[in-house]
TORSE-540514 format. One record per atom (N, C-alpha, C, CB): residue number from 1; z, y, x; atom name. Coordinates in pm, 1 decimal, always signed. Glycine has a CB too. Layout:
<recs>
rec num = NUM&up = Z&north = Y&east = X&atomo = CA
...
</recs>
This chain:
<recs>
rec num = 1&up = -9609.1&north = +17406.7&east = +1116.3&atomo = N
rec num = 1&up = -9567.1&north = +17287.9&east = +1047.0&atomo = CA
rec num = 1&up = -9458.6&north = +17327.0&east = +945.9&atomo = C
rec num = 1&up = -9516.0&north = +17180.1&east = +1147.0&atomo = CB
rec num = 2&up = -9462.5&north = +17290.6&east = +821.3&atomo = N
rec num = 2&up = -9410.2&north = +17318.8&east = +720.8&atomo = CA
rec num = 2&up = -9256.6&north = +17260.7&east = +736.6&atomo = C
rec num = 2&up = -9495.1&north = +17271.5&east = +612.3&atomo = CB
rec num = 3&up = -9158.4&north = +17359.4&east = +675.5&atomo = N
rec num = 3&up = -9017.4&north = +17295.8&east = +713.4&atomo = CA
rec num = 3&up = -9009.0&north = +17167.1&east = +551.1&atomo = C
rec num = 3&up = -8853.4&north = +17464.4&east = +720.1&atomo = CB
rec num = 4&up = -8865.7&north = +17091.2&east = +601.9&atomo = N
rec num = 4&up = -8875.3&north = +16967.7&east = +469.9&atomo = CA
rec num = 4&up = -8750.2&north = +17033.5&east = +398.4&atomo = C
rec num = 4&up = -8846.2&north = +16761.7&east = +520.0&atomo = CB
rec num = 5&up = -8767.4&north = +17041.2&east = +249.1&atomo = N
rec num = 5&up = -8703.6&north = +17120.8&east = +186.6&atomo = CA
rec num = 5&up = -8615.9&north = +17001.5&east = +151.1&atomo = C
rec num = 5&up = -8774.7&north = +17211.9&east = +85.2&atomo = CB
rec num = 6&up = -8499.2&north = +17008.3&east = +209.3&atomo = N
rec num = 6&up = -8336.3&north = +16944.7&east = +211.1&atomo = CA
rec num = 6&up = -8288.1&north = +16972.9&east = +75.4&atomo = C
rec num = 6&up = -8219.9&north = +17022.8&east = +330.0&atomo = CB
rec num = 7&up = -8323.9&north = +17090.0&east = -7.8&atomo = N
rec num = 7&up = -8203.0&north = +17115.9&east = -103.9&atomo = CA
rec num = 7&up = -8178.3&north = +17076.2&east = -226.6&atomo = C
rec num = 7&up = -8188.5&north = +17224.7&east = -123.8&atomo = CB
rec num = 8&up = -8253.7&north = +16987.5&east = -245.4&atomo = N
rec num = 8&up = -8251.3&north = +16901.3&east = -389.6&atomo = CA
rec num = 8&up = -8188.9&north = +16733.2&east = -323.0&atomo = C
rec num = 8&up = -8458.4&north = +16889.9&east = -478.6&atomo = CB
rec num = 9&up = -8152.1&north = +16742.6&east = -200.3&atomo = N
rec num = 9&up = -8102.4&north = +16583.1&east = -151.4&atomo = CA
rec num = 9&up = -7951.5&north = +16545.6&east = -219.3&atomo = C
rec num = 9&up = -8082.0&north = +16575.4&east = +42.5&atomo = CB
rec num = 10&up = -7927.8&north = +16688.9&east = -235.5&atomo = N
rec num = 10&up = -7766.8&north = +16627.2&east = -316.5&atomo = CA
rec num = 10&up = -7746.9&north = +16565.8&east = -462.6&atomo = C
rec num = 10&up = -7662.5&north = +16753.1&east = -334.0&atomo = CB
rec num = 11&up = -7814.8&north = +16677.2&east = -518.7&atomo = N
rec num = 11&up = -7810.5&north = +16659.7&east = -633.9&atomo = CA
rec num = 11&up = -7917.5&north = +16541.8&east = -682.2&atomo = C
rec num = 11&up = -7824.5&north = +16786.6&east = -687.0&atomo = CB
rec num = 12&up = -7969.5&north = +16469.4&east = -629.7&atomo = N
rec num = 12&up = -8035.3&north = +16327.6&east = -626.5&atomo = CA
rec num = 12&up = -7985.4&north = +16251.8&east = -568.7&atomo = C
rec num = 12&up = -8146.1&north = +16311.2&east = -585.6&atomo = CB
rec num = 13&up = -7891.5&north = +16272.7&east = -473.3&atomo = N
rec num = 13&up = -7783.1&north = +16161.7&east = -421.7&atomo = CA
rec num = 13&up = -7720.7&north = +16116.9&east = -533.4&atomo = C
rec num = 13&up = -7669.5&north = +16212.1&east = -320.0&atomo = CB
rec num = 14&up = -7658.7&north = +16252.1&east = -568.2&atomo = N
rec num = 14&up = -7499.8&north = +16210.0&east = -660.7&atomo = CA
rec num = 14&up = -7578.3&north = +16161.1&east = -766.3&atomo = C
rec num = 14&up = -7367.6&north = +16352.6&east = -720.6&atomo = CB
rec num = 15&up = -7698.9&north = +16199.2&east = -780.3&atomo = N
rec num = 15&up = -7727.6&north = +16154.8&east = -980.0&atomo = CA
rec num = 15&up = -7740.3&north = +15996.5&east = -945.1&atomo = C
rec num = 15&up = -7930.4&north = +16235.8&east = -1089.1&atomo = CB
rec num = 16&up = -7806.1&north = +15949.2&east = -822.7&atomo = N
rec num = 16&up = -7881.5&north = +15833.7&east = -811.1&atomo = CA
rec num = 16&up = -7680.9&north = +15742.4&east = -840.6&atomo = C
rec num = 16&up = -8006.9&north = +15818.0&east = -613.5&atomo = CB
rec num = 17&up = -7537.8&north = +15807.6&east = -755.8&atomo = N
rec num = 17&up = -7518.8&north = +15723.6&east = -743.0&atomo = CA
rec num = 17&up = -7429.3&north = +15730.2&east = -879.9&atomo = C
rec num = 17&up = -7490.0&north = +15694.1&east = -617.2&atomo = CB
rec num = 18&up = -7437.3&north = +15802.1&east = -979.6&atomo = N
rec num = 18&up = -7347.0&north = +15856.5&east = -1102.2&atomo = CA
rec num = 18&up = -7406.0&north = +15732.1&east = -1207.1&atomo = C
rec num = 18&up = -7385.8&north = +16052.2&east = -1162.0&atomo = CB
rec num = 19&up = -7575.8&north = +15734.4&east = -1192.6&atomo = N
rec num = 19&up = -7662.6&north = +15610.0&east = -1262.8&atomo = CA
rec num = 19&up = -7597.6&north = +15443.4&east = -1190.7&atomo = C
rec num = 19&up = -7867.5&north = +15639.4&east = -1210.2&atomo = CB
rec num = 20&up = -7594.0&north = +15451.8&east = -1092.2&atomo = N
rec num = 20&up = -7573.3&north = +15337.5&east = -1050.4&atomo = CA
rec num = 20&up = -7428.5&north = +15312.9&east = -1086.0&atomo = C
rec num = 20&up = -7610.1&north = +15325.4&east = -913.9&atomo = CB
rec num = 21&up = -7333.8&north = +15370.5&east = -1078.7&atomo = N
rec num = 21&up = -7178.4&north = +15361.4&east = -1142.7&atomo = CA
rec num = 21&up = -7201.9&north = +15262.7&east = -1308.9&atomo = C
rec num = 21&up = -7105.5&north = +15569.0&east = -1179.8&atomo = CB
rec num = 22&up = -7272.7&north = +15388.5&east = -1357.4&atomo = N
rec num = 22&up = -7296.4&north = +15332.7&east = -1494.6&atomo = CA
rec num = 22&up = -7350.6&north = +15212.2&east = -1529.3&atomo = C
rec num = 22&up = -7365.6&north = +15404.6&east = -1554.7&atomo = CB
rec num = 23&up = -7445.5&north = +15178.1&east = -1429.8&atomo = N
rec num = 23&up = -7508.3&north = +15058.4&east = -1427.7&atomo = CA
rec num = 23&up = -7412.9&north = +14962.6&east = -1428.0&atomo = C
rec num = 23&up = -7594.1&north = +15043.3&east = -1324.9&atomo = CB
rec num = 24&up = -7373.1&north = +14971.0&east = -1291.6&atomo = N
rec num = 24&up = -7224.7&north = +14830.0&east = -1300.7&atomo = CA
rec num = 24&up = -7124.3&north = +14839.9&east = -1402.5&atomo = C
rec num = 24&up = -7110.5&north = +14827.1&east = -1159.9&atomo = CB
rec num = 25&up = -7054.5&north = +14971.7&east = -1414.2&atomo = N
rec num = 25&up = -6969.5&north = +14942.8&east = -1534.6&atomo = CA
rec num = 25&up = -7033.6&north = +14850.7&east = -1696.0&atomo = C
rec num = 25&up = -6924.1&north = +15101.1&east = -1572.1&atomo = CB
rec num = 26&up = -7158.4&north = +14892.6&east = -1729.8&atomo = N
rec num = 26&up = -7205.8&north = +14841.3&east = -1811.5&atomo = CA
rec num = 26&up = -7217.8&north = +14700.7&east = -1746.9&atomo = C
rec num = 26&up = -7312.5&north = +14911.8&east = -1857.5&atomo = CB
rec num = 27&up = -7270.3&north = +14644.1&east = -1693.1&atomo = N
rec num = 27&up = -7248.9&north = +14470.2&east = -1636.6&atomo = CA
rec num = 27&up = -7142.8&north = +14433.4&east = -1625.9&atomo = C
rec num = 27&up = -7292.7&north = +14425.0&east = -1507.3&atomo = CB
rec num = 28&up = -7025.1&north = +14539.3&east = -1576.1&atomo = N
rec num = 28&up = -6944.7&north = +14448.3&east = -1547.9&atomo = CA
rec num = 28&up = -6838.2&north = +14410.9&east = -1718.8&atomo = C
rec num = 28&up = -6859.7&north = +14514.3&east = -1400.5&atomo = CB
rec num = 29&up = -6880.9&north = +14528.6&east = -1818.6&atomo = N
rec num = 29&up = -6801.9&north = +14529.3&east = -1968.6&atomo = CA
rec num = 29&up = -6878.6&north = +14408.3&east = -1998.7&atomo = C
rec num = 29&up = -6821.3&north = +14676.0&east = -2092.9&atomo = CB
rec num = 30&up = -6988.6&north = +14379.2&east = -2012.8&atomo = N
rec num = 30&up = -7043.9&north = +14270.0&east = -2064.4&atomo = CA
rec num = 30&up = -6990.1&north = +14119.6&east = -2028.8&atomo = C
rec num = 30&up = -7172.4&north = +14284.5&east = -2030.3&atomo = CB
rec num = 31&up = -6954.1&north = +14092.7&east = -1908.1&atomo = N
rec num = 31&up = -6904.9&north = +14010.4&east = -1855.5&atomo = CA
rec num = 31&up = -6746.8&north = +13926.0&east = -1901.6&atomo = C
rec num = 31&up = -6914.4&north = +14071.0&east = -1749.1&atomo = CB
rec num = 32&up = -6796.9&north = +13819.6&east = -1964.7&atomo = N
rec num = 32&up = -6687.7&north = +13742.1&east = -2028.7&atomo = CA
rec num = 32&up = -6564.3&north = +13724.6&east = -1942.9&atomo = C
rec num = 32&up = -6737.7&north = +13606.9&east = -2066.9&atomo = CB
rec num = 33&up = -6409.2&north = +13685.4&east = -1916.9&atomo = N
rec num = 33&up = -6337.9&north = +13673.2&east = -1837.0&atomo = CA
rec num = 33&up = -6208.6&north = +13556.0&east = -1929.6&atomo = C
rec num = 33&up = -6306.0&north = +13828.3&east = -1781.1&atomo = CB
rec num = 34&up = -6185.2&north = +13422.8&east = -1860.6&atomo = N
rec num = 34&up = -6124.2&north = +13353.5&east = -1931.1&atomo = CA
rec num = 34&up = -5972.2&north = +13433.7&east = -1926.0&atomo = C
rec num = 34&up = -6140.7&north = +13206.5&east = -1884.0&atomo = CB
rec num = 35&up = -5920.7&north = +13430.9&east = -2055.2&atomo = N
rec num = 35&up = -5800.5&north = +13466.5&east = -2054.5&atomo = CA
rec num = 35&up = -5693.6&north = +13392.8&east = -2003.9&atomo = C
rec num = 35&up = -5779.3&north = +13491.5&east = -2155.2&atomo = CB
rec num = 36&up = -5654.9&north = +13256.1&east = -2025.1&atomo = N
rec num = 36&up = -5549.8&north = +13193.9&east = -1966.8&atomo = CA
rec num = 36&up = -5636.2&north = +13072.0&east = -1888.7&atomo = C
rec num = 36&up = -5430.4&north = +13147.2&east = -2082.0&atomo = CB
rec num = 37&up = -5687.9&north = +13075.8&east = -1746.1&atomo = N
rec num = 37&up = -5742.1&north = +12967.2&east = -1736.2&atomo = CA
rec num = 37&up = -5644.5&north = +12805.4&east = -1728.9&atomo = C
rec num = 37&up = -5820.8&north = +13001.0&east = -1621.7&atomo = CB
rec num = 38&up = -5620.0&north = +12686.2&east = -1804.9&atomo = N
rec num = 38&up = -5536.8&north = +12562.6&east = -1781.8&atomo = CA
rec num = 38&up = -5604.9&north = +12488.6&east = -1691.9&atomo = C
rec num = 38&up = -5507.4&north = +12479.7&east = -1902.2&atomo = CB
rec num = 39&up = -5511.1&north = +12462.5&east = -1572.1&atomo = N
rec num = 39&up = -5521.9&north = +12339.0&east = -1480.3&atomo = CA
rec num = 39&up = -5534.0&north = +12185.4&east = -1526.0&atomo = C
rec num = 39&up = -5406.5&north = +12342.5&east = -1402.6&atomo = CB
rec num = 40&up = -5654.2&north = +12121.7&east = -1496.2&atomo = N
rec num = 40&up = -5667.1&north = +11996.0&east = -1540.6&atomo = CA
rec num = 40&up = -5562.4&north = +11909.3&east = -1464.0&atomo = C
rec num = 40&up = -5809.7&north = +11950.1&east = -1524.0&atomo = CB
rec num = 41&up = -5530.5&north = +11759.4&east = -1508.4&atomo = N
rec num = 41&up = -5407.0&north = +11731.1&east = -1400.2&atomo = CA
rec num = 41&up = -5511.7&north = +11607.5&east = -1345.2&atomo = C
rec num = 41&up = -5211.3&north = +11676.2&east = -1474.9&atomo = CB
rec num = 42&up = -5490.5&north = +11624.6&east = -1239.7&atomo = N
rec num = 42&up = -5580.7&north = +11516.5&east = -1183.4&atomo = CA
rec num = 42&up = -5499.5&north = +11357.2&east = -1160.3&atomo = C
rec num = 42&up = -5638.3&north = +11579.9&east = -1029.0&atomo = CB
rec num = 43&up = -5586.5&north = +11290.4&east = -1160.6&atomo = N
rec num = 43&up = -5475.3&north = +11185.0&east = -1208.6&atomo = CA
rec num = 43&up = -5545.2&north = +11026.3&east = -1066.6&atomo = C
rec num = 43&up = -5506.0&north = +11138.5&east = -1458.3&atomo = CB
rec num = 44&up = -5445.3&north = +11084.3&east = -962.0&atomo = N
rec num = 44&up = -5414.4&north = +11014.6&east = -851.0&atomo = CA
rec num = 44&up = -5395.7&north = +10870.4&east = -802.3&atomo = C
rec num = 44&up = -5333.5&north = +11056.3&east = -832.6&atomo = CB
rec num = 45&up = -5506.5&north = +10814.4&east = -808.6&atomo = N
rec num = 45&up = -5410.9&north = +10631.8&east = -755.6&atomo = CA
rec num = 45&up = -5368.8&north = +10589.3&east = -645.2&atomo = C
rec num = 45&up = -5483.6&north = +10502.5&east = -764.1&atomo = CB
rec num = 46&up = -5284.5&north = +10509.8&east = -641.8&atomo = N
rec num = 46&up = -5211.3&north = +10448.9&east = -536.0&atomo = CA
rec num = 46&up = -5286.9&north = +10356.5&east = -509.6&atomo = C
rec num = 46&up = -5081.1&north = +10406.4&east = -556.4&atomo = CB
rec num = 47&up = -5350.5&north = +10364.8&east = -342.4&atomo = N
rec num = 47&up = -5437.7&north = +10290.8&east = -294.1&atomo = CA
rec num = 47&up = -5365.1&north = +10148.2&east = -184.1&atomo = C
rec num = 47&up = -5533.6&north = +10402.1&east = -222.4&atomo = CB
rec num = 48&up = -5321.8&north = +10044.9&east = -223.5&atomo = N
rec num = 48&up = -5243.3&north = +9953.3&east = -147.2&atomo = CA
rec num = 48&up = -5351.0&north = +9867.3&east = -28.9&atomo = C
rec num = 48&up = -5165.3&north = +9845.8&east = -264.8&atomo = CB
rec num = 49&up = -5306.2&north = +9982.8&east = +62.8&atomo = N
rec num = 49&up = -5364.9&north = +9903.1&east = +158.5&atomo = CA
rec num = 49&up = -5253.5&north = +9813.6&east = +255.2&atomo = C
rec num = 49&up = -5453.5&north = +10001.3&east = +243.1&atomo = CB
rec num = 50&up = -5316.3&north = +9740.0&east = +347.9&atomo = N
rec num = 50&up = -5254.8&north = +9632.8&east = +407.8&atomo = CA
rec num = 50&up = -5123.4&north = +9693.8&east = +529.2&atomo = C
rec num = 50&up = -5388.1&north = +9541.4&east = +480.1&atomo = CB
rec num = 51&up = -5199.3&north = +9779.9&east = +542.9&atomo = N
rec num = 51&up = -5104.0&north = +9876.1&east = +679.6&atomo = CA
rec num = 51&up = -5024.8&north = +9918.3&east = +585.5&atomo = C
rec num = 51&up = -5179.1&north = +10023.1&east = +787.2&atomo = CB
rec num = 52&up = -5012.0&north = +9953.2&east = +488.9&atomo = N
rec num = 52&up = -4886.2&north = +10026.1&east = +420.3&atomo = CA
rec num = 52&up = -4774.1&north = +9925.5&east = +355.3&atomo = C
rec num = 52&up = -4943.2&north = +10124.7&east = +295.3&atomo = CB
rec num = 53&up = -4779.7&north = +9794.8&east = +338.5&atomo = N
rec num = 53&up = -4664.0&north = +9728.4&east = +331.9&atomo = CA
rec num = 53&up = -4605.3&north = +9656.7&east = +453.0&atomo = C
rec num = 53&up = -4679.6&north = +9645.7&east = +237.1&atomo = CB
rec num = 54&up = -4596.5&north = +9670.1&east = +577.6&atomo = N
rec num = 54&up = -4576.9&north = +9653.8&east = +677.2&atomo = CA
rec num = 54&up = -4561.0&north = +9736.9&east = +803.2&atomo = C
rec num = 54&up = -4634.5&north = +9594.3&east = +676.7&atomo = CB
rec num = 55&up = -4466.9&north = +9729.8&east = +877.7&atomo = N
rec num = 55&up = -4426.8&north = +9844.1&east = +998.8&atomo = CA
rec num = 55&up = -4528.7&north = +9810.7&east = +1098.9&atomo = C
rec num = 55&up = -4258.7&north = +9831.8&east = +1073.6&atomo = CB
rec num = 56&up = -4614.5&north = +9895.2&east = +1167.2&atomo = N
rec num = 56&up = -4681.1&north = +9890.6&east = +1266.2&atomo = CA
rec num = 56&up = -4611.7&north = +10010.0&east = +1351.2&atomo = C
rec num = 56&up = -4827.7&north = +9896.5&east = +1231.9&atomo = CB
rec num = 57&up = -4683.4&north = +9992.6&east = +1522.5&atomo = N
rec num = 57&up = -4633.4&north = +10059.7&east = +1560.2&atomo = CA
rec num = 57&up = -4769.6&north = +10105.7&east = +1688.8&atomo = C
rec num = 57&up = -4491.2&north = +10005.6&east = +1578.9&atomo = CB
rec num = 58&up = -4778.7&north = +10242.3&east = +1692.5&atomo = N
rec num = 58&up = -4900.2&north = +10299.6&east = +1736.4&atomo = CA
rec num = 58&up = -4852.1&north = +10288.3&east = +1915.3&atomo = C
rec num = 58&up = -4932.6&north = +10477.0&east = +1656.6&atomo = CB
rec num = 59&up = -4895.8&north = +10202.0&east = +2008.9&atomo = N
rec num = 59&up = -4880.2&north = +10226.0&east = +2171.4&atomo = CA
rec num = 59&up = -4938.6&north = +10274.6&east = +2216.1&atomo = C
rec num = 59&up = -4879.6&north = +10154.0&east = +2252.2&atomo = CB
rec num = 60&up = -4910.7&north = +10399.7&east = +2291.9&atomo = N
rec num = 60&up = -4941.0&north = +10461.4&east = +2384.8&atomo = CA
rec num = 60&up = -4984.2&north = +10478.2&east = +2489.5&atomo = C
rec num = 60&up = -4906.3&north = +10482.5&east = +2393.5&atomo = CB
rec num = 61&up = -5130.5&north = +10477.5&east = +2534.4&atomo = N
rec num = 61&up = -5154.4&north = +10441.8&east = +2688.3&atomo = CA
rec num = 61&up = -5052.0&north = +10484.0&east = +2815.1&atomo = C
rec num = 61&up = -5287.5&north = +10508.2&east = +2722.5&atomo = CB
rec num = 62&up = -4995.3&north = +10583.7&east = +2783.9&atomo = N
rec num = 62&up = -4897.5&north = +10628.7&east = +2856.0&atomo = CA
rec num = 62&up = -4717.8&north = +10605.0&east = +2798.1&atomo = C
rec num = 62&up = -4944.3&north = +10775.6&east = +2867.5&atomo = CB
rec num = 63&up = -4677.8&north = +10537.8&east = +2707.1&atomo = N
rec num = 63&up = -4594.5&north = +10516.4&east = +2659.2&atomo = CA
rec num = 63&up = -4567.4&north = +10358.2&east = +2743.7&atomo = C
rec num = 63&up = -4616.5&north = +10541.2&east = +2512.8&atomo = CB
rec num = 64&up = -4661.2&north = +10314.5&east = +2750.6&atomo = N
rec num = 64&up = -4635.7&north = +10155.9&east = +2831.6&atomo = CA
rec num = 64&up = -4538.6&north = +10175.2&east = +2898.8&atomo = C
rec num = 64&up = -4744.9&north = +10091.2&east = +2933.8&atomo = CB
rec num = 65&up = -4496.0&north = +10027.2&east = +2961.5&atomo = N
rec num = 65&up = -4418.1&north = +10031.9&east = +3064.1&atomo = CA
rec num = 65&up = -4504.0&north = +10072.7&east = +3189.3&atomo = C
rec num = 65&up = -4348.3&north = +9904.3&east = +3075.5&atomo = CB
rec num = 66&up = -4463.6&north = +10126.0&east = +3326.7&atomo = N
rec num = 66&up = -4532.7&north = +10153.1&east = +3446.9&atomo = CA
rec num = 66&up = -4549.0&north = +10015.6&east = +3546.6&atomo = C
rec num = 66&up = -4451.0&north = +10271.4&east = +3519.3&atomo = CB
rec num = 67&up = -4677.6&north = +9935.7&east = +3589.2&atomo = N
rec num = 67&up = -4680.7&north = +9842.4&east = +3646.7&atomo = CA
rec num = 67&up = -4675.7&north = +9848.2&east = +3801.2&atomo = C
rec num = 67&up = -4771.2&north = +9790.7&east = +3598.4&atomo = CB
rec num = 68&up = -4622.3&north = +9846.3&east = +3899.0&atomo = N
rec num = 68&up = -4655.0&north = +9916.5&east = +4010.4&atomo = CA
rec num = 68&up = -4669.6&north = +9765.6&east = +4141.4&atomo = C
rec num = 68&up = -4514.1&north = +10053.4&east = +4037.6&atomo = CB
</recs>
């Protein structure tokens, strides 16, 4: 049985991954990038609900008094 000739695996490694380098660098030069991106201001309303002009007060099943 014939042996598998290993000695060209490097030098087709590195070329495969020297091409592929080049590949991305070229995609990635092409690739636009905003220079200063500006924050839109978002513009928030005040929602008046009924619970918010008035004190409520949240009771506690365990905050009760103890009935014994």
């Amino acid at each position: 049985m014939p042996q598998l000739n290993t000695s060209t695996w490097t030098i087709t490694i590195m070329s495969m991954l020297l091409a592929l380098f080049i590949l991305f660098q070229l995609k990635l030069s092409k690739h636009t990038y905003f220079t200063n991106p500006e924050t839109t201001p978002t513009n928030t309303r005040k929602h008046n609900t009924p619970w918010e002009l008035k004190w409520t007060k949240i009771y506690l099943p365990l905050s009760s008094p103890q009935h014994s």
